[in-house]
N, C-alpha and C positions, 0 to 999 in steps of 0.2 A: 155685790159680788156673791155669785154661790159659791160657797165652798164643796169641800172634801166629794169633789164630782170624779176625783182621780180613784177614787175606787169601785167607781158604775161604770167605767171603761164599755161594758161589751152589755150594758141597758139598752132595750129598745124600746120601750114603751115604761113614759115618767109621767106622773098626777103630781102636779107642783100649785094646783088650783087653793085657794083661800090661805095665802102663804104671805099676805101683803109684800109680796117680791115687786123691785122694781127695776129691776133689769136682769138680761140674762148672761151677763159677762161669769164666764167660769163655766159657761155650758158646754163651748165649743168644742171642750177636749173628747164630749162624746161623741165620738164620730161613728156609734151605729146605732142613735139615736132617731128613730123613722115615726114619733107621736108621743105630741109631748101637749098637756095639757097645762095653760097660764092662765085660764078663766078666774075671776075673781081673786086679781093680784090690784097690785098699785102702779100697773106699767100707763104712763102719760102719755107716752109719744114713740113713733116706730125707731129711734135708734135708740131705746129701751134693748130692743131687737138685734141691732147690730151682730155682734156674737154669734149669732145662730145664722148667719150664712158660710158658717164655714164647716156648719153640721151638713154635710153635702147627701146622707140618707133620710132629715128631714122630709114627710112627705103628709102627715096633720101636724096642726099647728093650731092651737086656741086660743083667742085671748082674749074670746068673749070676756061681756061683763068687767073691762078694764073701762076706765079712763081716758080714752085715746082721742077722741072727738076727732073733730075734722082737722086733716093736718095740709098744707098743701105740698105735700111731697109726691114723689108716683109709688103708688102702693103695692104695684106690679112686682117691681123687685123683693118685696115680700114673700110673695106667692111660690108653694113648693114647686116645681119642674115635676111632670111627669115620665 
């Protein structure tokens, strides 16, 4: 869990890259968060992810350079909306 995200309230653009984070539970409460960078974390698998479809201004999303390999899920639901 990330913490103390309740005082980044009105963050739009977060560098969380080389954090060995592995999930993004505690992120959601940013809700004007529009690029958010997870490159070089310890995230394994897309409901790592979960959380962050409730960030509804999400629109980059990185998570290059994790661990994620091939997962058989649909990866669609990932993807930001434009």
């Amino acid at each position: 869990r990330i913490a103390s995200v309740e005082k980044l309230l009105f963050v739009q653009m977060l560098d969380l890259s080389h954090n060995e984070i592995q999930s993004t539970e505690g992120l959601e409460a940013m809700q004007l968060l529009s690029c958010l960078n997870l490159s070089h974390n310890r995230i394994r698998n897309f409901s790592a992810l979960n959380s962050l479809r409730h960030v509804k201004q999400l629109r980059v999303l990185d998570v290059s350079h994790n661990h994620i390999g091939k997962h058989s899920v649909d990866t669609t639901r990932y993807l930001c909306s434009s």
